[in-house]
N, CA, C and O atoms as a printed pandas DataFrame, in Angstrom:
     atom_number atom_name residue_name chain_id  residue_number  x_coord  y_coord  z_coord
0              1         N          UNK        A               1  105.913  169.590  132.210
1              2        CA          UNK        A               1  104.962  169.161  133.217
2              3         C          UNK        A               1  103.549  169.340  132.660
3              4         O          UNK        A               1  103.337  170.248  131.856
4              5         N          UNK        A               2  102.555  168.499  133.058
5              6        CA          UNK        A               2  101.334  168.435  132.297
6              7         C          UNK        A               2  100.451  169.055  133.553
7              8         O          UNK        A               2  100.794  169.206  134.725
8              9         N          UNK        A               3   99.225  169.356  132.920
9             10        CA          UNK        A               3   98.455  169.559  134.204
10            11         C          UNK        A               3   96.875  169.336  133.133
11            12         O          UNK        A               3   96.643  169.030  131.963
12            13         N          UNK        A               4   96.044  169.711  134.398
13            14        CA          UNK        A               4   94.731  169.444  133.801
14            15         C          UNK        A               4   93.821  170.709  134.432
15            16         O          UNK        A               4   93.750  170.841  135.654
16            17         N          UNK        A               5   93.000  171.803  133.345
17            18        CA          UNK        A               5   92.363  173.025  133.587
18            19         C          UNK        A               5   90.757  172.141  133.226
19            20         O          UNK        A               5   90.324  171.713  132.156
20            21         N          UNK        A               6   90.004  172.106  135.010
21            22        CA          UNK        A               6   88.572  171.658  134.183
22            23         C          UNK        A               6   87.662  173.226  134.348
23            24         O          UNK        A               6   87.681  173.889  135.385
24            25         N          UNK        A               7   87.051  173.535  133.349
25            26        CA          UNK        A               7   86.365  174.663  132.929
26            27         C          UNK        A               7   84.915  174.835  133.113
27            28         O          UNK        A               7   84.242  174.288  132.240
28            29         N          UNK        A               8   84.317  175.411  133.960
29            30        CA          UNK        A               8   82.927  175.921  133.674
30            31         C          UNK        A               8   82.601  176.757  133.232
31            32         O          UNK        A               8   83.362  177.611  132.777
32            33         N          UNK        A               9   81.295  176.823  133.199
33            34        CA          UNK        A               9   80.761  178.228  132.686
34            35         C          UNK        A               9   80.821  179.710  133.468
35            36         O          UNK        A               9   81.112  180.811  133.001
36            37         N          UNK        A              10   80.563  179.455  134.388
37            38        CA          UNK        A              10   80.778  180.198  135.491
38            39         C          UNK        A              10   79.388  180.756  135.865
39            40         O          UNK        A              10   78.332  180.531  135.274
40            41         N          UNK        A              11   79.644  181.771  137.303
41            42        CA          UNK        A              11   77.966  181.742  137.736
42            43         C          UNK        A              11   78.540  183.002  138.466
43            44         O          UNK        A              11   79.723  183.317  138.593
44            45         N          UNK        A              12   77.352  183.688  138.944
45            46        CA          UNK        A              12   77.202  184.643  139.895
46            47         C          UNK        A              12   77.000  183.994  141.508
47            48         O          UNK        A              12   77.102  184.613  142.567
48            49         N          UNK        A              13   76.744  182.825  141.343
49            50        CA          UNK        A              13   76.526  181.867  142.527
50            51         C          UNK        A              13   77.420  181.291  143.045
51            52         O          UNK        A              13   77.864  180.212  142.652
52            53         N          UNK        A              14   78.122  182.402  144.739
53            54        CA          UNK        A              14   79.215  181.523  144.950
54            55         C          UNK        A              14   79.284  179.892  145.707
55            56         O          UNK        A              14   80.157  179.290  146.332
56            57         N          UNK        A              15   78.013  179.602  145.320
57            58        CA          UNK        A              15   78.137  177.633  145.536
58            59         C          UNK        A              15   78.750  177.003  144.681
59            60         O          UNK        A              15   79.672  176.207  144.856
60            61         N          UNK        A              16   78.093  177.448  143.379
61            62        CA          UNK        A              16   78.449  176.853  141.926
62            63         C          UNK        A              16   80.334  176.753  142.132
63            64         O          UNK        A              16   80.787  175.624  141.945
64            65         N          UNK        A              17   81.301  177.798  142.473
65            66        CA          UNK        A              17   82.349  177.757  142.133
66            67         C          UNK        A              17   82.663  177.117  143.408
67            68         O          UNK        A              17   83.882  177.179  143.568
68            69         N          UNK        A              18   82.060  176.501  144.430
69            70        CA          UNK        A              18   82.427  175.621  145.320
70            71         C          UNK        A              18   82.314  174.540  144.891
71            72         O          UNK        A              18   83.028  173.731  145.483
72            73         N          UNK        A              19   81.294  173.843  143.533
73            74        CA          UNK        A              19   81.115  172.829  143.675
74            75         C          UNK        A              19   82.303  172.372  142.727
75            76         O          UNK        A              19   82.930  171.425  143.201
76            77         N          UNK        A              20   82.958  173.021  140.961
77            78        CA          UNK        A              20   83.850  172.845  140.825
78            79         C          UNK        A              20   84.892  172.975  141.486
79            80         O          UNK        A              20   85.582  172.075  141.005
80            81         N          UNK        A              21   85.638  173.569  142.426
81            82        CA          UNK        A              21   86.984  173.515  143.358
82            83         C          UNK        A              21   86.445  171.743  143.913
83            84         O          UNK        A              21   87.300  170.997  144.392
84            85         N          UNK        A              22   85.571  171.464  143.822
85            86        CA          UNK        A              22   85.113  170.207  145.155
86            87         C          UNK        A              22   85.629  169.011  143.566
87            88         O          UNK        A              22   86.373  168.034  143.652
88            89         N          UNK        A              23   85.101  169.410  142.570
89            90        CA          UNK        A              23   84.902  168.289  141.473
90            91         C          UNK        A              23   86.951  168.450  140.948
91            92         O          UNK        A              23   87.561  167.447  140.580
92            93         N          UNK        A              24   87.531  169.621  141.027
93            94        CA          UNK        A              24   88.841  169.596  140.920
94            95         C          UNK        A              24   89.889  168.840  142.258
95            96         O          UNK        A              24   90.977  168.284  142.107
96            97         N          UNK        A              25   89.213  169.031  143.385
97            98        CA          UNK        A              25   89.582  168.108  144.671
98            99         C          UNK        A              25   89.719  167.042  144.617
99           100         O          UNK        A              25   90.742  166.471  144.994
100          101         N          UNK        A              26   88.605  166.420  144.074
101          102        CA          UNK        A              26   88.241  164.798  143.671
102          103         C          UNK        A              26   89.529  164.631  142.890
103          104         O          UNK        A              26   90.581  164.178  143.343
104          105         N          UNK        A              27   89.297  165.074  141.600
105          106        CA          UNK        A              27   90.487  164.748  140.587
106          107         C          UNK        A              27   91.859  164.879  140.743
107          108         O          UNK        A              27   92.754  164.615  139.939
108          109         N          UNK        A              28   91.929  165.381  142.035
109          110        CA          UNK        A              28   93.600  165.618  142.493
110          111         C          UNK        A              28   93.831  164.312  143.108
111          112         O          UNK        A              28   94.948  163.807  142.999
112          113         N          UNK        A              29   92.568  163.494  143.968
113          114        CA          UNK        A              29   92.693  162.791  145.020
114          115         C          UNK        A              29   93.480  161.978  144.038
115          116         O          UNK        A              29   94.704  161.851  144.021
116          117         N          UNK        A              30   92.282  161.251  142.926
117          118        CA          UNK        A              30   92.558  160.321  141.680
118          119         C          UNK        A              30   93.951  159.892  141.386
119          120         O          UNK        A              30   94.448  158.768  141.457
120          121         N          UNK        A              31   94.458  160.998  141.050
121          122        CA          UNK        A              31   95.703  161.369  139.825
122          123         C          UNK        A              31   96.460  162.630  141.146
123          124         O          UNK        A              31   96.229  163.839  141.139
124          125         N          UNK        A              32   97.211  162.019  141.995
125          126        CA          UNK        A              32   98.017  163.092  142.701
126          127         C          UNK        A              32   99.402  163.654  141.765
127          128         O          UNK        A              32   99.922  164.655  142.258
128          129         N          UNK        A              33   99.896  163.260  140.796
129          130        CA          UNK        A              33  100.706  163.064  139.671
130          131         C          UNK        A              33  100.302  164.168  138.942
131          132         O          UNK        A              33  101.181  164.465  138.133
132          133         N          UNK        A              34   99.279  164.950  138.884
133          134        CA          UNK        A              34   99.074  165.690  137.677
134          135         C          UNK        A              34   98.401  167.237  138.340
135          136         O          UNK        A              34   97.473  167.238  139.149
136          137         N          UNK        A              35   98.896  168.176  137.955
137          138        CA          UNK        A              35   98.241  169.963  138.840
138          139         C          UNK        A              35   96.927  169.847  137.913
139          140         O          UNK        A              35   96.813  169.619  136.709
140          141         N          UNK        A              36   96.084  170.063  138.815
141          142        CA          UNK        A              36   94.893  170.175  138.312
142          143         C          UNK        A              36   94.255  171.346  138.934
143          144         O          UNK        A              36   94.104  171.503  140.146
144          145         N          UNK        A              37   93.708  172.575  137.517
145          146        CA          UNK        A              37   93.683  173.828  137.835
146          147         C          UNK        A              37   91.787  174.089  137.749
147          148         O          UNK        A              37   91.054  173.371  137.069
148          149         N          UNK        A              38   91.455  174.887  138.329
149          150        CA          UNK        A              38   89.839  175.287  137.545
150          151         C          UNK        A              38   89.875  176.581  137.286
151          152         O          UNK        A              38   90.671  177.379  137.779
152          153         N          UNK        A              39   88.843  176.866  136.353
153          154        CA          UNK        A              39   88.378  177.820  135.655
154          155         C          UNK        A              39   87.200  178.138  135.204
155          156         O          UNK        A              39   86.668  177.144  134.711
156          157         N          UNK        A              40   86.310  179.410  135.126
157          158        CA          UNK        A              40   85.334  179.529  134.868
158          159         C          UNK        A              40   85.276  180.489  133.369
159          160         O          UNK        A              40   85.986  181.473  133.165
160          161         N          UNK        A              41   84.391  180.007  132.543
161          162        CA          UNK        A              41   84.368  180.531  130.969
162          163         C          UNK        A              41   84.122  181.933  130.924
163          164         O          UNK        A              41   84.474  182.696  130.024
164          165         N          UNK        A              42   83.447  182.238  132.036
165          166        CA          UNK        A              42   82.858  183.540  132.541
166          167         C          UNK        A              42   82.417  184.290  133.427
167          168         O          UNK        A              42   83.175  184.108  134.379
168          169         N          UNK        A              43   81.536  185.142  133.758
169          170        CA          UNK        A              43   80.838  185.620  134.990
170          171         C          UNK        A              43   82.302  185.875  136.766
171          172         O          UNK        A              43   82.354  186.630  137.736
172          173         N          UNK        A              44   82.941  185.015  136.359
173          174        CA          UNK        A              44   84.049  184.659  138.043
174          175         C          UNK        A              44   85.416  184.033  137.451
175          176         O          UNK        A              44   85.621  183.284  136.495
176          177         N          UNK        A              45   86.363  184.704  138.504
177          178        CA          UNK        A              45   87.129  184.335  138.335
178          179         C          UNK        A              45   87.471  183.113  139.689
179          180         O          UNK        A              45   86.843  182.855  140.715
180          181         N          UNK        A              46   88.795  182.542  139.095
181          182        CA          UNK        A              46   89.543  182.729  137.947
182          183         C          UNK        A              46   89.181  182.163  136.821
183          184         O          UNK        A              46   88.704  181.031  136.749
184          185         N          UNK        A              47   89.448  183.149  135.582
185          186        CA          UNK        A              47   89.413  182.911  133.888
186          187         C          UNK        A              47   90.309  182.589  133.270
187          188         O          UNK        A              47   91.458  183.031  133.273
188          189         N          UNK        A              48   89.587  181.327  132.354
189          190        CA          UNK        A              48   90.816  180.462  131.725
190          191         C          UNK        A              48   91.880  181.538  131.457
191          192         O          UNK        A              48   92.962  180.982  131.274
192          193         N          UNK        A              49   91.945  182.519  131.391
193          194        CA          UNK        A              49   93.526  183.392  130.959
194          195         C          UNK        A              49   94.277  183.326  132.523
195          196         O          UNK        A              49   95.477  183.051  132.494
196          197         N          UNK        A              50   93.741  183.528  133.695
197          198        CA          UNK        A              50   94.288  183.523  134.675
198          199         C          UNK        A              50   94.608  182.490  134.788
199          200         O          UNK        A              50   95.839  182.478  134.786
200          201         N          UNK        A              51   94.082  181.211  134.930
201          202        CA          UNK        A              51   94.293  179.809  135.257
202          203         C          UNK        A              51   95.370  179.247  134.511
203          204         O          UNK        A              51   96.353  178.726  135.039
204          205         N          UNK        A              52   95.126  179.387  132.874
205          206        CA          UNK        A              52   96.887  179.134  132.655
206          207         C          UNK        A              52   97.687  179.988  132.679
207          208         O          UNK        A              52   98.740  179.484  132.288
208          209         N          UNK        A              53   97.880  181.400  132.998
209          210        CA          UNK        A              53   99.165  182.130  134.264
210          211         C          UNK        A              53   99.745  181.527  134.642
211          212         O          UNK        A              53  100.946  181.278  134.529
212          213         N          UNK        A              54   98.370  180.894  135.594
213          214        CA          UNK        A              54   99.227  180.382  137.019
214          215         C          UNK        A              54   99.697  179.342  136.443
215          216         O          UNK        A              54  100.927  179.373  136.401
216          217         N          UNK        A              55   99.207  178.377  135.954
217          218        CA          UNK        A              55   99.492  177.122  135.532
218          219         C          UNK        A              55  100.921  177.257  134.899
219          220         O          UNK        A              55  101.871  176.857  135.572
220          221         N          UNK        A              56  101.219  177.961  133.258
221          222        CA          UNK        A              56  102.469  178.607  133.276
222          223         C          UNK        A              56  103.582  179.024  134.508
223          224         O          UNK        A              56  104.714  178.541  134.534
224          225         N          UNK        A              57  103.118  179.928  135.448
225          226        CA          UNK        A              57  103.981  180.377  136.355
226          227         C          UNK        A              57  104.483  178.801  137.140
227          228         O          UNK        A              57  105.680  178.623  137.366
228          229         N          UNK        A              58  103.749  178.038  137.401
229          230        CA          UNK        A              58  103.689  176.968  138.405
230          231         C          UNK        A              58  105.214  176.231  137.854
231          232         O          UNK        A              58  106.012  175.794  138.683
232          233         N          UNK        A              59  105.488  176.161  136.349
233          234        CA          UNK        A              59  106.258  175.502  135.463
234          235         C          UNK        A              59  105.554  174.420  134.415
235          236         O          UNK        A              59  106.179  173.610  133.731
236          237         N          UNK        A              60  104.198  174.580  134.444
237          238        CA          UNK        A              60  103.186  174.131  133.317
238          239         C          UNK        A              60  103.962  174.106  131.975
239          240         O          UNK        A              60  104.484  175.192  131.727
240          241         N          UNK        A              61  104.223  172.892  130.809
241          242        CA          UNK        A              61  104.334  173.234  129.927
242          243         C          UNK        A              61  103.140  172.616  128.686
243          244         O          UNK        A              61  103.092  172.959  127.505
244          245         N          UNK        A              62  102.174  171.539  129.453
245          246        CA          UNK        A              62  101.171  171.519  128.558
246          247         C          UNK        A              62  100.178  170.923  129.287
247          248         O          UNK        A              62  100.378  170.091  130.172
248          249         N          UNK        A              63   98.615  171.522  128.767
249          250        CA          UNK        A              63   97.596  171.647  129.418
250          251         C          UNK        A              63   96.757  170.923  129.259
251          252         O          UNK        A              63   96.820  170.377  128.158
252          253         N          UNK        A              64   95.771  170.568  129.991
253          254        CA          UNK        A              64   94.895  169.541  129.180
254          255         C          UNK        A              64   93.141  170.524  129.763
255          256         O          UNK        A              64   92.785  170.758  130.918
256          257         N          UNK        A              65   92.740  170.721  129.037
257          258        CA          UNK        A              65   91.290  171.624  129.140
258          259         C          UNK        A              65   90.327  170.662  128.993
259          260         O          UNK        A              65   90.224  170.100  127.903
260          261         N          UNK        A              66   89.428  170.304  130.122
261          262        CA          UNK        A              66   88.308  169.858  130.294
262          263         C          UNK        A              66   87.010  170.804  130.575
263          264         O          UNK        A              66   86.808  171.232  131.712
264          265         N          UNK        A              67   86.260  171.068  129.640
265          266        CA          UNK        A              67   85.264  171.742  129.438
266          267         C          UNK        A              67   84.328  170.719  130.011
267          268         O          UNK        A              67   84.022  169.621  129.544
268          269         N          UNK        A              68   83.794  171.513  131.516
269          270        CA          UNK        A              68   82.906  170.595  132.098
270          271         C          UNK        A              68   81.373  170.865  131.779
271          272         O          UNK        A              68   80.473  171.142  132.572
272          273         N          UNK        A              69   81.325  170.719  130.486
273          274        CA          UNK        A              69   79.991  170.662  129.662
274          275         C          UNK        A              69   78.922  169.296  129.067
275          276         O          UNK        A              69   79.876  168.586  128.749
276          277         N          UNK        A              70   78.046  168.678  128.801
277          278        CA          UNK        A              70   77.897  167.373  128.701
278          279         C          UNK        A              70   77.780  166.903  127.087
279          280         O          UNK        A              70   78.071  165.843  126.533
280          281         N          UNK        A              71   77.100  168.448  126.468
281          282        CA          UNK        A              71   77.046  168.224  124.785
282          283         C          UNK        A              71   78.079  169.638  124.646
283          284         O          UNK        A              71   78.531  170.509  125.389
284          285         N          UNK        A              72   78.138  169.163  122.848
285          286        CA          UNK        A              72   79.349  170.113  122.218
286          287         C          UNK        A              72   78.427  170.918  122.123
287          288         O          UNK        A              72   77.928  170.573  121.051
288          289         N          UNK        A              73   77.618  172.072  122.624
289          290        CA          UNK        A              73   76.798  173.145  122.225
290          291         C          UNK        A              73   77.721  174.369  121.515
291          292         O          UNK        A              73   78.686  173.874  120.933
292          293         N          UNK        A              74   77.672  175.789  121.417
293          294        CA          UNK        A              74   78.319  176.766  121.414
294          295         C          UNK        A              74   79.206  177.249  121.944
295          296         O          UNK        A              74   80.145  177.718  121.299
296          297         N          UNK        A              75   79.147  177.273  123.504
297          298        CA          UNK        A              75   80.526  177.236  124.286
298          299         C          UNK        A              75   81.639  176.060  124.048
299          300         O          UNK        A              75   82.843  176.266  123.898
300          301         N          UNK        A              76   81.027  174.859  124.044
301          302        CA          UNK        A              76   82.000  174.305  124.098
302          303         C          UNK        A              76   82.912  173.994  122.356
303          304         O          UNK        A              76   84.045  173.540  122.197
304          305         N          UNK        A              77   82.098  174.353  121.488
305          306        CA          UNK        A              77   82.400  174.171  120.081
306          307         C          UNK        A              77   83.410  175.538  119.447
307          308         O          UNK        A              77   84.399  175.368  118.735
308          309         N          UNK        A              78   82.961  176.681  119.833
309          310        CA          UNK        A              78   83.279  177.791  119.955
310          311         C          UNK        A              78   84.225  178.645  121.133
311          312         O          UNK        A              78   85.456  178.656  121.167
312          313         N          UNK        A              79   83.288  179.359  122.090
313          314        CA          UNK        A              79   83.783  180.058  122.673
314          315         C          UNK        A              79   85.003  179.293  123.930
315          316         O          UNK        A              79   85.809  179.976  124.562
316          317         N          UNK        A              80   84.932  178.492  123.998
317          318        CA          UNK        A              80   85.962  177.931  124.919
318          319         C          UNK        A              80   87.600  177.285  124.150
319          320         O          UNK        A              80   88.527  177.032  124.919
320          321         N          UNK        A              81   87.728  177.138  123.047
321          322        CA          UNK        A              81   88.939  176.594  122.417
322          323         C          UNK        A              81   89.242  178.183  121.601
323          324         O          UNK        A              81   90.393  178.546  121.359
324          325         N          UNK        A              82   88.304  178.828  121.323
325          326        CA          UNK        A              82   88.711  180.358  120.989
326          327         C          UNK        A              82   89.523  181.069  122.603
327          328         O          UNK        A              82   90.581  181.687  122.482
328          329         N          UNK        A              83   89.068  180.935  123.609
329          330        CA          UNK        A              83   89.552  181.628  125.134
330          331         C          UNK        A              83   90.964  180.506  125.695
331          332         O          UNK        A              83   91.925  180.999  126.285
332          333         N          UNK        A              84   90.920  179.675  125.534
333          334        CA          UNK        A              84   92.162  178.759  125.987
334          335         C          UNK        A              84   93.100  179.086  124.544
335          336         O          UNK        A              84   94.279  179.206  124.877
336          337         N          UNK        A              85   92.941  179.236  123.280
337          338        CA          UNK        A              85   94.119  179.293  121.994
338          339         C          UNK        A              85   94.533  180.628  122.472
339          340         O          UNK        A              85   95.735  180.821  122.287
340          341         N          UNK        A              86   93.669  181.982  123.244
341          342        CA          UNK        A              86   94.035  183.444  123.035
342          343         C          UNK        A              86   95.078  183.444  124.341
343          344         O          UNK        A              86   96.012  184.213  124.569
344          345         N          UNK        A              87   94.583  182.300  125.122
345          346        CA          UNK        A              87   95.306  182.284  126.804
346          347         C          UNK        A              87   96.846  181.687  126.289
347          348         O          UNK        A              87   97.838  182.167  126.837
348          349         N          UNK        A              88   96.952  181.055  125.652
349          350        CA          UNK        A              88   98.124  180.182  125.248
350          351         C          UNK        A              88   98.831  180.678  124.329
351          352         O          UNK        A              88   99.945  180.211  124.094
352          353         N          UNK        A              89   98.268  181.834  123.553
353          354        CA          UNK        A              89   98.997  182.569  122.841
354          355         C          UNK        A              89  100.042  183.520  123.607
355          356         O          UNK        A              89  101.022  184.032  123.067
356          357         N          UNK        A              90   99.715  183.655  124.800
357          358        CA          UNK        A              90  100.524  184.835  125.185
358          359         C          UNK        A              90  101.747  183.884  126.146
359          360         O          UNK        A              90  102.419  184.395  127.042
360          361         N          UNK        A              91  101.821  182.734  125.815
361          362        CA          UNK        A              91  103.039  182.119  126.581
362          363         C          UNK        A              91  103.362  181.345  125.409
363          364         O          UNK        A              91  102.496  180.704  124.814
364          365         N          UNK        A              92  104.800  181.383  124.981
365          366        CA          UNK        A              92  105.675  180.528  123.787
366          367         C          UNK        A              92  106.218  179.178  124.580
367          368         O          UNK        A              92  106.837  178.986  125.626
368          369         N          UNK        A              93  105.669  178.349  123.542
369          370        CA          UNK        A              93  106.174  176.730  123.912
370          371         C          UNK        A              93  104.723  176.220  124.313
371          372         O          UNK        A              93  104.438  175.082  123.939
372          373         N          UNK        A              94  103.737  176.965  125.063
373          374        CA          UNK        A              94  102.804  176.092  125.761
374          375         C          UNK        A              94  102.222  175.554  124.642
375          376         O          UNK        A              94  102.171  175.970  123.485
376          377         N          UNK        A              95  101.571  174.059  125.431
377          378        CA          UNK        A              95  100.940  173.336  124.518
378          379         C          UNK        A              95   99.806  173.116  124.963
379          380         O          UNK        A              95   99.989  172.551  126.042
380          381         N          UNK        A              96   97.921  173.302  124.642
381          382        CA          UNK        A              96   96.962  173.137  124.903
382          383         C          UNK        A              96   96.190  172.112  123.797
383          384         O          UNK        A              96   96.373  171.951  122.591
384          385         N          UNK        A              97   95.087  171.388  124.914
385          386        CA          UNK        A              97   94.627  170.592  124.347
386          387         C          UNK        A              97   93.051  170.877  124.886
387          388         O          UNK        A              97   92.953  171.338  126.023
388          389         N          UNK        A              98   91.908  170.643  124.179
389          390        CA          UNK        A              98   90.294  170.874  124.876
390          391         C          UNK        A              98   90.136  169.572  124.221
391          392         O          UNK        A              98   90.250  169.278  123.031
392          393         N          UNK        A              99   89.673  168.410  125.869
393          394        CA          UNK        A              99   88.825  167.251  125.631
394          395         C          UNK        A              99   87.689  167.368  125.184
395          396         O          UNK        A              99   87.145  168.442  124.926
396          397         N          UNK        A             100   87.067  165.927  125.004
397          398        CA          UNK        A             100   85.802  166.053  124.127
398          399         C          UNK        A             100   84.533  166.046  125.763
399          400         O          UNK        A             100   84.921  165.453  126.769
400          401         N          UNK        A             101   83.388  166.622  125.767
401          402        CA          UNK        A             101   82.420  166.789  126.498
402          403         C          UNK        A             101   82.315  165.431  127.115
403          404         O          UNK        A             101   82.790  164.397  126.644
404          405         N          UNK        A             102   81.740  165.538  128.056
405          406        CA          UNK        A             102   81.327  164.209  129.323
406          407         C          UNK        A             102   80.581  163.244  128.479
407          408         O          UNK        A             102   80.883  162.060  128.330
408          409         N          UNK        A             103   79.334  164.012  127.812
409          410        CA          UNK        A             103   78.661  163.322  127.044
410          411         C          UNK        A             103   78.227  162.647  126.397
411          412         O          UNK        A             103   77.124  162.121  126.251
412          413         N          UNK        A             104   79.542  162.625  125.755
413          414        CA          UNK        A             104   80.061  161.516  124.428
414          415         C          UNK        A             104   80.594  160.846  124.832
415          416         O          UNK        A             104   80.973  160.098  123.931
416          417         N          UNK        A             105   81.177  160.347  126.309
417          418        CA          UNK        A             105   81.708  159.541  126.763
418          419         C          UNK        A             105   80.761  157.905  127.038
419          420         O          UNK        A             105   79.737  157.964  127.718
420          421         N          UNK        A             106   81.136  156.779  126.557
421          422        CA          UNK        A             106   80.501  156.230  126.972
422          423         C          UNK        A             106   79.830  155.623  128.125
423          424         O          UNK        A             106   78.743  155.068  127.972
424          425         N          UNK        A             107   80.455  155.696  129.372
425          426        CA          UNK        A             107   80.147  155.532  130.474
426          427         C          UNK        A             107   79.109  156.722  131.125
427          428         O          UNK        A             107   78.728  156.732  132.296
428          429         N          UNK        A             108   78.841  157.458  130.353
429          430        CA          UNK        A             108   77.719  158.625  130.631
430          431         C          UNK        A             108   76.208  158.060  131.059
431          432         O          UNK        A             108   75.310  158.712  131.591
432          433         N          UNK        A             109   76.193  156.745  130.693
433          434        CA          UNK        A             109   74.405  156.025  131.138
434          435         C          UNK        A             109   75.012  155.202  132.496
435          436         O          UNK        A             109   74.310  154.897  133.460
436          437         N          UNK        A             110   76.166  154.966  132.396
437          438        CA          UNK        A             110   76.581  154.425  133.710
438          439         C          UNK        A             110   76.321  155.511  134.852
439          440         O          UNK        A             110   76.023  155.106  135.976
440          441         N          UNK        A             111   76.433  156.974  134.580
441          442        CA          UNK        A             111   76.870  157.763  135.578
442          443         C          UNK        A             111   75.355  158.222  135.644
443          444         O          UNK        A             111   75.000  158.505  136.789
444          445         N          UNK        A             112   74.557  158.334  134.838
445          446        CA          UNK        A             112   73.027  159.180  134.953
446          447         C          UNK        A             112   72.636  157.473  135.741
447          448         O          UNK        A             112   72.797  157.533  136.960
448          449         N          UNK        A             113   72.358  156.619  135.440
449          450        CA          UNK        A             113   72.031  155.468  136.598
450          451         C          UNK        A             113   71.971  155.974  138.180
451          452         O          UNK        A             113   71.057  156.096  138.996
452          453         N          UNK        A             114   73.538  156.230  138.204
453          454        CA          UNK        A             114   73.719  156.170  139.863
454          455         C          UNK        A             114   72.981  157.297  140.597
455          456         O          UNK        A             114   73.030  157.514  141.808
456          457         N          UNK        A             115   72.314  157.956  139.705
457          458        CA          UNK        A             115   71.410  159.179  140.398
458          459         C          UNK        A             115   70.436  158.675  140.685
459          460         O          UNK        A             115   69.770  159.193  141.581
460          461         N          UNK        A             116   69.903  157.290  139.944
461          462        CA          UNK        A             116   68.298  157.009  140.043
462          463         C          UNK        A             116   68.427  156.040  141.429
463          464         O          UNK        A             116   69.235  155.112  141.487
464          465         N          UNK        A             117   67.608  156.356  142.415
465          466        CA          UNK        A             117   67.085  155.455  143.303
466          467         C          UNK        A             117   66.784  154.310  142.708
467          468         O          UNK        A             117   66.180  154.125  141.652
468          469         N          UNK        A             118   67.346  153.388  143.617
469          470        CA          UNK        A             118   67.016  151.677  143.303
470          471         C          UNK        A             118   66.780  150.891  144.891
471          472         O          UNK        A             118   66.534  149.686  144.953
């Protein structure tokens, strides 16, 4: 079974972890076919080690990690495929994957548009 972990950074601000649960809501609506988990890199839980637990416990056997970041900076180049390989180490068979940033996506000038008043 596949699922999809989208990842923030995390915050001391409990809005911030309202607004990902809201952006993981959306993506369930999308794709009802696929468990879609969240996680924060830091500061709050739940942490990617908890999130694939559960995801594991659920009957997860491979993950798909969306680092909801927009450029490949440090977290996302580094510290986030280092915290999802250490999370996945401790369950045999799982299979993890970290997509590439929003950023690089091309539809990214499509999506900064719809912010601008017209």
């Amino acid at each position: 079974m596949r699922a999809l972990l989208i990842v923030d950074h995390g915050s001391r601000r409990p809005e911030a972890h309202e607004h990902l649960e809201g952006i993981a809501a959306l993506v369930r609506e999308l794709e009802p076919g696929i468990r879609v988990y969240a996680a924060h890199m830091e500061l709050a839980e739940p942490s990617i080690h908890s999130a694939v637990d559960r995801a594991v416990a659920d009957g997860v056997t491979e993950i798909w990690v969306h680092p909801l970041f927009l450029v490949p900076g440090l977290h996302l180049s580094e510290d986030i495929p280092r915290l999802v390989e250490s999370a996945a180490t401790r369950h045999a068979g799982i299979e993890v994957h970290v997509t590439e940033p929003i950023g690089q996506l091309p539809d990214i000038a499509r999506l900064i548009l719809q912010t601008v008043g017209r």
